[in-house]
PAKOLSE-383642 format. One record per residue: residue in one letter; z, y negated, x negated of N, C-alpha, C, O in turn. Coordinates in steps of 0.2 Angstrom, whole numbers, plus 5000, padded with zeros to 4 digits. Layout:
N
AZYXZYXZYXZYX ...
***
This chain:
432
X503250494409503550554407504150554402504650584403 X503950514397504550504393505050474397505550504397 X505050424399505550394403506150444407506750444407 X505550504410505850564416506250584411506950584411 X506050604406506350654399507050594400507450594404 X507050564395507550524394508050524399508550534396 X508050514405508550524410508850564411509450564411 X508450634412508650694412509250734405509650774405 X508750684399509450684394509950644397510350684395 X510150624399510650564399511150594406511750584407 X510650634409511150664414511450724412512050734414 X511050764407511350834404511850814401512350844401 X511850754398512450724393512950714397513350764397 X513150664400513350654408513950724408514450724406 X513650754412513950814413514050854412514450894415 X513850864406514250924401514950864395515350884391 X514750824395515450794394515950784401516450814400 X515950754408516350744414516450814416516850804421 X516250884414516150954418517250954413517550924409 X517350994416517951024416518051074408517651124407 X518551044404518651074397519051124400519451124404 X518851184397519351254398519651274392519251264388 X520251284390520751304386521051354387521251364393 X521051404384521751464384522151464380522051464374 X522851464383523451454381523851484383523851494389 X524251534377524751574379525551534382525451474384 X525951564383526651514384526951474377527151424377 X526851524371526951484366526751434363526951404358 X526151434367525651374363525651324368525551264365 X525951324374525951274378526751244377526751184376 X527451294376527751274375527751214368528151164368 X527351224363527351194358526951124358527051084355 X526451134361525951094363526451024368526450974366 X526851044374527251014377527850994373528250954376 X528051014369528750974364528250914359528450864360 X527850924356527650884353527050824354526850784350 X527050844364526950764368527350724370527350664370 X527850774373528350774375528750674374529150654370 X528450654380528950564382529750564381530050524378 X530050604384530750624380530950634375531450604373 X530450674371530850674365530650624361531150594358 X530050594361529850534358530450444359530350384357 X531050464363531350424368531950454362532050414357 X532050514363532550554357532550514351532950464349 X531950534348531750514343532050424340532450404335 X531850374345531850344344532950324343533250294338 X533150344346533850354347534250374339534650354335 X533950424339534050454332533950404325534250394320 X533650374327533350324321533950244322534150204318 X533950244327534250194330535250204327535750164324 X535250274329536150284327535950284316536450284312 X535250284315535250314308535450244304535850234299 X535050184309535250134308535750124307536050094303 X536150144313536950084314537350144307537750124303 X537150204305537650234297537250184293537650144289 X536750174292536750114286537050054285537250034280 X536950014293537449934293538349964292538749924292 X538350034292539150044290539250064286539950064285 X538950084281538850104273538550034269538650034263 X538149994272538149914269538849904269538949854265 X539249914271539949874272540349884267540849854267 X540249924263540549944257540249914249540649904244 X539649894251539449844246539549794247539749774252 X539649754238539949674238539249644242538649664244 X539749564243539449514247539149444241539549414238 X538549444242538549394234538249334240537949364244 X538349264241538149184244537949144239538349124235 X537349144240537149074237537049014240536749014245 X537248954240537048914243537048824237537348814232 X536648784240536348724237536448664242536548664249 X536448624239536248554244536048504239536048514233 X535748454242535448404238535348354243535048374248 X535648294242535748224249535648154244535948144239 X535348134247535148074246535448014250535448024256 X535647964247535947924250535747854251535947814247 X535447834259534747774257535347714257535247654255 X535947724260536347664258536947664252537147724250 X537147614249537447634243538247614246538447564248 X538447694244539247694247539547644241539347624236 X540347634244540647614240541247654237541747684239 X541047644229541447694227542147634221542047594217 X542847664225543147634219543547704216543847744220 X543647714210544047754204544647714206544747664208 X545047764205545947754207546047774199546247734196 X545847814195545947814188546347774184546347724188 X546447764182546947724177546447724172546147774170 X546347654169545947614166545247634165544847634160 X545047644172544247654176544347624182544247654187 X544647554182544647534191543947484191543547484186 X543747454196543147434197542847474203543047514207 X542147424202541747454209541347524206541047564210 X541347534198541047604198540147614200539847584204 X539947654198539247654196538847664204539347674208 X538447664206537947664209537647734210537347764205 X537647764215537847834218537047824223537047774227 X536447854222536047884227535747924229535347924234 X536047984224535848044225536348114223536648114218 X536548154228537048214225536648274223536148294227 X536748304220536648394219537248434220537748424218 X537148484224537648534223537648604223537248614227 X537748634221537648724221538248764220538648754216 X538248814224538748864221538548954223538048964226 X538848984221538949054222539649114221540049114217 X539549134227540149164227539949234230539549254234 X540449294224540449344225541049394229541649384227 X540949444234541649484235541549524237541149534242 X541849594232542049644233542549674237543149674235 X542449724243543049744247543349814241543149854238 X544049794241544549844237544849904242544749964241 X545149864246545549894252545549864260545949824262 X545049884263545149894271545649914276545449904281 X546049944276546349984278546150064279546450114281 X545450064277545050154277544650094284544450144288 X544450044286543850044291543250054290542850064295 X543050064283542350074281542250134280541750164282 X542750164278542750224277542650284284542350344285 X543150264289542950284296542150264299541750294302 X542250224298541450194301540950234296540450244299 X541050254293540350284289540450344293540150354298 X540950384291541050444294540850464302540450504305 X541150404306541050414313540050394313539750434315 X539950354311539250354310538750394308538150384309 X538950454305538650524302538850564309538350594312 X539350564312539450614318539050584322538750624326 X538950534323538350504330537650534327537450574330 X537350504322536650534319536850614321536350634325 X537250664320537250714321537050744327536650784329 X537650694331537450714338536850704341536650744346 X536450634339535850614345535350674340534950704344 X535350684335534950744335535050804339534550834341 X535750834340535850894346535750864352535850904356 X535750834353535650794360534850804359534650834364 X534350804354533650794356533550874355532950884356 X533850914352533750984353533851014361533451044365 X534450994361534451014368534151004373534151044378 X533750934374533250924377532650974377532251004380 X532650964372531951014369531951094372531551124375 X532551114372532651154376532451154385532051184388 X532751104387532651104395531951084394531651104399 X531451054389530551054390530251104391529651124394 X530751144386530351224384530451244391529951254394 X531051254394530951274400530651274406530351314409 X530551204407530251164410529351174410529051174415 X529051174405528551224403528451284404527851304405 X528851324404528651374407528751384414528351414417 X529451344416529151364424528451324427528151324433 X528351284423527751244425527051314424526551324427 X527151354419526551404418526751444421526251464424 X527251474424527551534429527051504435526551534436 X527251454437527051414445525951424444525551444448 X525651414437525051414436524851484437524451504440 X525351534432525451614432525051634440524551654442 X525651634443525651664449525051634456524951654462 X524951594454524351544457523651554456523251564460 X523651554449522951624447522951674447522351694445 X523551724450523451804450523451774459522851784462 X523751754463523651764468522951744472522751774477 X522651684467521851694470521551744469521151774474 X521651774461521051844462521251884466520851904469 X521951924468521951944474521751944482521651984486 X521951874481521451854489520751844486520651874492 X520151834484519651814482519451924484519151944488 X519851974479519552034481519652054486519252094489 X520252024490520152054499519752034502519352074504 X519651954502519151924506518551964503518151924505 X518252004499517452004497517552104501517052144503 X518352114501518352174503518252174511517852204515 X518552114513518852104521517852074523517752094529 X517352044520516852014520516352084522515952094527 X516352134516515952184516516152224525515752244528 X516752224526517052264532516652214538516252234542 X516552164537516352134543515552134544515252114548 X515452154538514652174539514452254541513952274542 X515052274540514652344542514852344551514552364555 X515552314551515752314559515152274564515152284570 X514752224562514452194563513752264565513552264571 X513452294563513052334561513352404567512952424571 X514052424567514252434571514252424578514352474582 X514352364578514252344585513452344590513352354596 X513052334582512452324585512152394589511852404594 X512552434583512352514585512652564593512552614597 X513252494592513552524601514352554599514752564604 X514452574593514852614593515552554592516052584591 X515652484591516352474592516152434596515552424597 X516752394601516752344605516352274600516052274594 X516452214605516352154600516952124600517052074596 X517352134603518252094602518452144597519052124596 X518352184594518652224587518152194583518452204578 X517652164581517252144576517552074576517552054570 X517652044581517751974581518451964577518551904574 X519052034579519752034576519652034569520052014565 X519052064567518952074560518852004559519251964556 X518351984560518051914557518551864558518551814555 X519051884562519751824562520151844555520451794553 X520251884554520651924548520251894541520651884536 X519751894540519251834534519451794535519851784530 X519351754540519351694541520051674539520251624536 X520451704542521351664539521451704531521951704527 X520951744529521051774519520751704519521251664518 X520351684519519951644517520451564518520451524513 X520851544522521351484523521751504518522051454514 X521851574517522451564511522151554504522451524500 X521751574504521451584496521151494495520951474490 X521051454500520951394501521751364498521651324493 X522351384500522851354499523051374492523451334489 X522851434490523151454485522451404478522651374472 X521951414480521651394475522251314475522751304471 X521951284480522351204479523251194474523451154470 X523551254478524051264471523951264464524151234460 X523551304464523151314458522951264453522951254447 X522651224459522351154454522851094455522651044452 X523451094459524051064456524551054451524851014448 X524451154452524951174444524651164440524951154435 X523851164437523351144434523551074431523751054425 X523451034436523550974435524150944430524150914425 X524850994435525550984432525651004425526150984422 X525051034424525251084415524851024411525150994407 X524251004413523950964409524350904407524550894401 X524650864413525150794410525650814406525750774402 X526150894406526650904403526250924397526550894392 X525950944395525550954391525350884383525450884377 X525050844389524750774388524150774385523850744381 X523950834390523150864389522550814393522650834399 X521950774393521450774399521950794406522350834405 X521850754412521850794418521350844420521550894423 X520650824418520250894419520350964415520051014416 X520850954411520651044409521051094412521551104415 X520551104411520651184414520951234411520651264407 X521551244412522051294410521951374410522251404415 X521651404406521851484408522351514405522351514399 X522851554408523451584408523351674402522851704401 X523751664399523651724396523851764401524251754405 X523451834400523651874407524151924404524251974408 X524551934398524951984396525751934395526251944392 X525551874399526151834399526751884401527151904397 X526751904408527251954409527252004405526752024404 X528052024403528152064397528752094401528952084407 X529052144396529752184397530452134393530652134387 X530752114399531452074396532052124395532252164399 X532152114389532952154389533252114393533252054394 X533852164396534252144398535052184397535552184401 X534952214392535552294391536052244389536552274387 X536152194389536852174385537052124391536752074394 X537752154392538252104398538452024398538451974394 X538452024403538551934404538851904398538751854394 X539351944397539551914391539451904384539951884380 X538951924383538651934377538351864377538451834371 X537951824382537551804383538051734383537751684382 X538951734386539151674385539251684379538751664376 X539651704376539751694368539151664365539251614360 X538451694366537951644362537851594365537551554362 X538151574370537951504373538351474370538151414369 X539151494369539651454365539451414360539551354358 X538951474355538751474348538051424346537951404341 X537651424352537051394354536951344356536451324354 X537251324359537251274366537251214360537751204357 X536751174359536651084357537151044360537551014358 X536951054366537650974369538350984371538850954374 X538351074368539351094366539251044359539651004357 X538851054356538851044347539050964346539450934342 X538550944350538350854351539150814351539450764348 X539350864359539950844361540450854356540650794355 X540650894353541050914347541050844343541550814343 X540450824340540350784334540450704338540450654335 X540350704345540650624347541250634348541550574346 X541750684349542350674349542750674342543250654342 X542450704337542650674329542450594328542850554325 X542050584330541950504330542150444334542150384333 X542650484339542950464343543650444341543850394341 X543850504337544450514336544550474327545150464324 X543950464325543850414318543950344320544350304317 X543650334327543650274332544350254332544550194330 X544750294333545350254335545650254327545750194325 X545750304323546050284316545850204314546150154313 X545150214315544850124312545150084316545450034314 X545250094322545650034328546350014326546449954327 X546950074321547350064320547450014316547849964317 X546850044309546549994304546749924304547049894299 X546649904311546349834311547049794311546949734311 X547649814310548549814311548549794303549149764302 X548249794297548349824291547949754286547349734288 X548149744282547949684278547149694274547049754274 X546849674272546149674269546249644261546549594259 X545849694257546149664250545249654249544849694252 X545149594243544649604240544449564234544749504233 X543949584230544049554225543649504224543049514223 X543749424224543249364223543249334217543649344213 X542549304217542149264212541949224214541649234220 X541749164210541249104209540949064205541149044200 X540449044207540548974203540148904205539648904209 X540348864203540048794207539848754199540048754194 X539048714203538848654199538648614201538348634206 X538648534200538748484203538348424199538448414193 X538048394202537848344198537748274203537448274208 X538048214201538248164204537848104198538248084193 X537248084198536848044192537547964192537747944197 X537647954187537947914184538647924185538947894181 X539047984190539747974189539848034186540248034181 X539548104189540148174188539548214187538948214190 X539848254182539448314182539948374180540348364176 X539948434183540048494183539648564183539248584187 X539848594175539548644174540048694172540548674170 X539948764174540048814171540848824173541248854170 X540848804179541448804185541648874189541548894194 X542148914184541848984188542549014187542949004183 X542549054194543249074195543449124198543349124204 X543749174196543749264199544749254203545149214203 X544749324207545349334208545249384213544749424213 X545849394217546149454222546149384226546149324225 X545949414231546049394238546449454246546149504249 X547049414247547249464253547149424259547049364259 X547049464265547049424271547149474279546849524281 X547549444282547849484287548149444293548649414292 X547749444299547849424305548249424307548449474309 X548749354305549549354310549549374319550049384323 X548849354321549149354328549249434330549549454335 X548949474326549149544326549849564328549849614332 X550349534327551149524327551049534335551149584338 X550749494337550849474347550349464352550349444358 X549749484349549349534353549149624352549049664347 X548949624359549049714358548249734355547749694355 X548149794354547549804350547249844356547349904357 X546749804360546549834364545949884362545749924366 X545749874355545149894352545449984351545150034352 X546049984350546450054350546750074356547050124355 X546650054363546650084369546050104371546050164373 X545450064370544850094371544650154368544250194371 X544850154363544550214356544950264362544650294365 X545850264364546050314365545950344372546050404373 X545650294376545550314383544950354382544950414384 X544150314377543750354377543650434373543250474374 X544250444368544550514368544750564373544650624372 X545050524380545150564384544550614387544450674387 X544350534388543650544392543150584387542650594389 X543150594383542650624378542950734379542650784381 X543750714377544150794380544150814387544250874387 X544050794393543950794399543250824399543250894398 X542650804399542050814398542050864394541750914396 X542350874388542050944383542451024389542251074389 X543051004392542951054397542551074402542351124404 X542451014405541951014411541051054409540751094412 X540951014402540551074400540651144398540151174400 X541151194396541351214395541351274402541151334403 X541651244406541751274413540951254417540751294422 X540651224415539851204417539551284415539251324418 X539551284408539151324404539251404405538851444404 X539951424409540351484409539851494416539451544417 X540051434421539551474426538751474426538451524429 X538551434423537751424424537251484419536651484419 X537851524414537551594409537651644416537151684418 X538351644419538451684425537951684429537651734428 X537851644434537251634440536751644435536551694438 X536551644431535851654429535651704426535151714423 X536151744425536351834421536151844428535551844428 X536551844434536551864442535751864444535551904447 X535551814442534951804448534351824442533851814444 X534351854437533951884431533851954434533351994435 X534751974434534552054436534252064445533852104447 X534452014448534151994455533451994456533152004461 X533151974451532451954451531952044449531452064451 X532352064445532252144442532152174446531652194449 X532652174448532752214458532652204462532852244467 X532152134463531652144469531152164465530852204469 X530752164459530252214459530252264458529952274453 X530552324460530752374461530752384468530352434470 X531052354473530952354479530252344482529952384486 X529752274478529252254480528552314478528052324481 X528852344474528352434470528452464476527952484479 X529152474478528952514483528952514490528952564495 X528752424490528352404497527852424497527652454502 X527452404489526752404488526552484491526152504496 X526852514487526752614490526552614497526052634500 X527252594498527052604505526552584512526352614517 X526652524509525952474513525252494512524852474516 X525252554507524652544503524452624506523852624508 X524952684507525152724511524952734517524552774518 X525252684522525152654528524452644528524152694529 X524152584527523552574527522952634526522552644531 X523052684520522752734521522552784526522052804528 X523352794528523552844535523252794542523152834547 X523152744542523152704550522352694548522052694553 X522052694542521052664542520852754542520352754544 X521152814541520952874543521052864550520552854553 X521752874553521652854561521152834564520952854569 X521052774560520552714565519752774565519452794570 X519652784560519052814558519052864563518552864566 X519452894564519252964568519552974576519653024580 X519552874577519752844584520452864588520552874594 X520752864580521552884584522052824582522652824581 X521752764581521952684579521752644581521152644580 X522052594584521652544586521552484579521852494573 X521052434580520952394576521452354573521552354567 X521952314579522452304579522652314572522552284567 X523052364573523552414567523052414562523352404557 X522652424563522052444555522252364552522552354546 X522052314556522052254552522852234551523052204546 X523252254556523852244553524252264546524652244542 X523952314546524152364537523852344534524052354528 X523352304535522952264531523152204527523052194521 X523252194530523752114530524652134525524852124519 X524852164530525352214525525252254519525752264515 X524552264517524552284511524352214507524652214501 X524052174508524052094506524552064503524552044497 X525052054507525552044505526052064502526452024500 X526152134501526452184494526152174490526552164485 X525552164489525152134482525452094479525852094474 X525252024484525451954483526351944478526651924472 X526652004486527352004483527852024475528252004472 X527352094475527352144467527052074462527452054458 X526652054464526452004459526751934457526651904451 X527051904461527551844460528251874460528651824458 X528451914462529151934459529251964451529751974448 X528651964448528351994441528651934438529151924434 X528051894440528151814436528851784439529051754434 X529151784444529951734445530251784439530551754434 X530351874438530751894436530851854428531351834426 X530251844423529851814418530251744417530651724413 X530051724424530651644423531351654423531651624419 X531551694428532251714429532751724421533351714419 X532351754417532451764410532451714406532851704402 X531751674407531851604400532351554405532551514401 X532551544410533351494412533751524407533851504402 X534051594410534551624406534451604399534851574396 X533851624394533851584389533851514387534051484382 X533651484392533951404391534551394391534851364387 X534851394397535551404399536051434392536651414393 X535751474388536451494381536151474376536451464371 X535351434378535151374372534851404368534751364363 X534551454366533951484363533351524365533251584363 X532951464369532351464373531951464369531451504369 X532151414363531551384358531551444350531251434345 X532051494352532151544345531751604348531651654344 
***
């Protein structure tokens, strides 16, 4: 008996851990939820850190350079040493071990300004891989939401087919009952039970959407695959839309991350090339040292130390061309080329997506007053049928028609929803 117990523990255990975790999540909680799993940004991230790096190794460039260095050699054969000295000739003492050490210090004075560009351009890169990771953050957010739109309209679509089908289910039981009684044919009861039976095929495909977009929220997420996502049901909301396209460019001028990014690589571009000039230009700096030596019976040296200016400057400069200063300038081009292409990118994609915002408004307006009338219809043609002035046919036809204006009021709700957070991604503040 205890054994049975024990089992039966271990099986409730079992499957109230492997059963499906249910979660409710608004869009903003998934939004946020999905930036801060987010494998992209994490990618971002690492980038940022990376350019944070290359501004340090270009502000180390500004500090002195201090070298130590030592040796110590032993010599298992005894050289020959003769002194040229005057009144020290001979063979000279017996050498079989040297010391040496020295240290040398330098200070950059004058670069031509390369370090100073390089810090500079190095601050605008750090700048930009962060608008670079904002703006990505933006396309996640959106990306997110059309992943919850797709779960949205997936979960309203089942419970409207699940209430047909329990509606279309009850009718086939009284048609049945009907038949028995004599008063319908049985190829009108059979039409009905064919009209279940394809509610029931849909509400099969729709569930299975359902637990696709499920799936899809979970990974963007970076939630378990089994949870169970339920949708907030006051997700669709009232979108303004009173203010003209162009209201909406200007903020995208003022908004947009990889207009901004772009701006601060072409500052860095354009530091790019002054440093390239740079390199035309002599290097001043300031050295020091000092050297100690010890050679046992001949030489010793202590306290050998020696400062100055040092200049120096690549003659071959004269007669080769600086190709480091064509590169800097072509990638200017190419940097000015690109900030219009986005530019003219950005002017249409606020446009199209103002267009297809107010487009998505006004089909649910059209689809209300599908719904009406379907619904209309259906009334007018199930009074007919009732009083044997309709065939089944048309009954089940309006049926189906009124099915479908649901279906359609209903995901025309949720695309209008989406149609609005593009347009907000698109001018760049999805995530305000």
């Amino acid at each position: 008996m205890n054994k049975f117990l024990t089992a039966a523990f271990f099986i409730m255990v079992y499957y109230s851990v492997s059963a499906q975790e249910k979660r409710v999540l608004s869009l903003e909680e998934a939004v946020k939820l999905g930036i801060e799993n987010s494998k992209n940004l994490k990618i971002d991230q690492a980038k940022i850190e990376e350019s944070t790096a290359n501004l340090l190794e270009a502000k180390n460039r500004q500090l002195p350079e201090l070298t130590v260095s030592g040796s110590y050699l032993y010599l298992p054969l005894e050289p020959n040493v003769n002194l040229k000295i005057p009144g020290m000739g001979g063979g000279g003492p017996k050498v079989s071990n040297v010391l040496y050490g020295s240290a040398n210090l330098s200070v950059p004075i004058y670069s031509g300004g390369r370090i100073k560009y390089g810090i500079k351009s190095a601050e605008y890169l750090v700048e930009a891989s962060k608008l670079t990771s904002e703006n990505d953050r933006n396309a996640i957010a959106y990306n997110i939401s059309q992943a919850y739109n797709n779960l949205f309209k997936a979960n309203e679509v089942v419970k409207l087919l699940k209430e047909n089908l329990a509606s279309s289910q009850k009718r086939d039981q009284s048609f049945i009952k009907l038949e028995n009684n004599g008063v319908i044919a049985r190829n009108d009861r059979l039409k009905a039970q064919l009209q279940t039976s394809n509610i029931e095929l849909q509400l099969m495909e729709a569930e299975n959407n359902y637990s696709i977009a499920n799936i899809n929220m979970d990974l963007l997420l970076g939630l378990p695959d089994n949870t169970e996502i339920e949708v907030d049901p006051s997700y669709i909301g009232d979108d303004d839309l009173g203010k003209p396209d162009e209201y909406y460019l200007n903020l995208a001028k003022e908004s947009r991350k990889d207009l901004r990014a772009m701006d601060y690589q072409r500052k860095a571009a354009a530091l790019g090339t002054k440093s390239a000039k740079a390199e035309n230009l002599p290097s001043l700096a300031f050295n020091g040292g000092y050297v100690a030596a010890d050679i046992p019976k001949l030489l010793t040296i202590t306290n050998a130390v020696n400062v100055g200016v040092g200049i120096s400057y690549n003659l071959s400069n004269i007669w080769k061309k600086n190709s480091s200063l064509m590169q800097s300038k072509a990638k200017e081009q190419e940097l000015a080329a690109s900030n219009e292409l986005l530019n003219d990118n950005i002017t249409l994609e606020v446009k199209r997506d103002y267009q297809n915002d107010l487009y998505a408004h006004k089909k649910i307006e059209v689809y209300q007053r599908a719904l009406e009338q379907a619904e209309e219809n259906y009334r007018i043609t199930l009074n007919k049928y009732n009083n044997g002035l309709e065939t089944i046919t048309n009954l089940l036809d309006a049926d189906t028609a009124k099915i479908t204006a649901n279906v359609n009021v209903v995901t025309s709700k949720a695309d209008a929803a989406l149609a609005h957070k593009k347009l907000l991604q698109t001018t760049g503040i999805i995530n305000n």
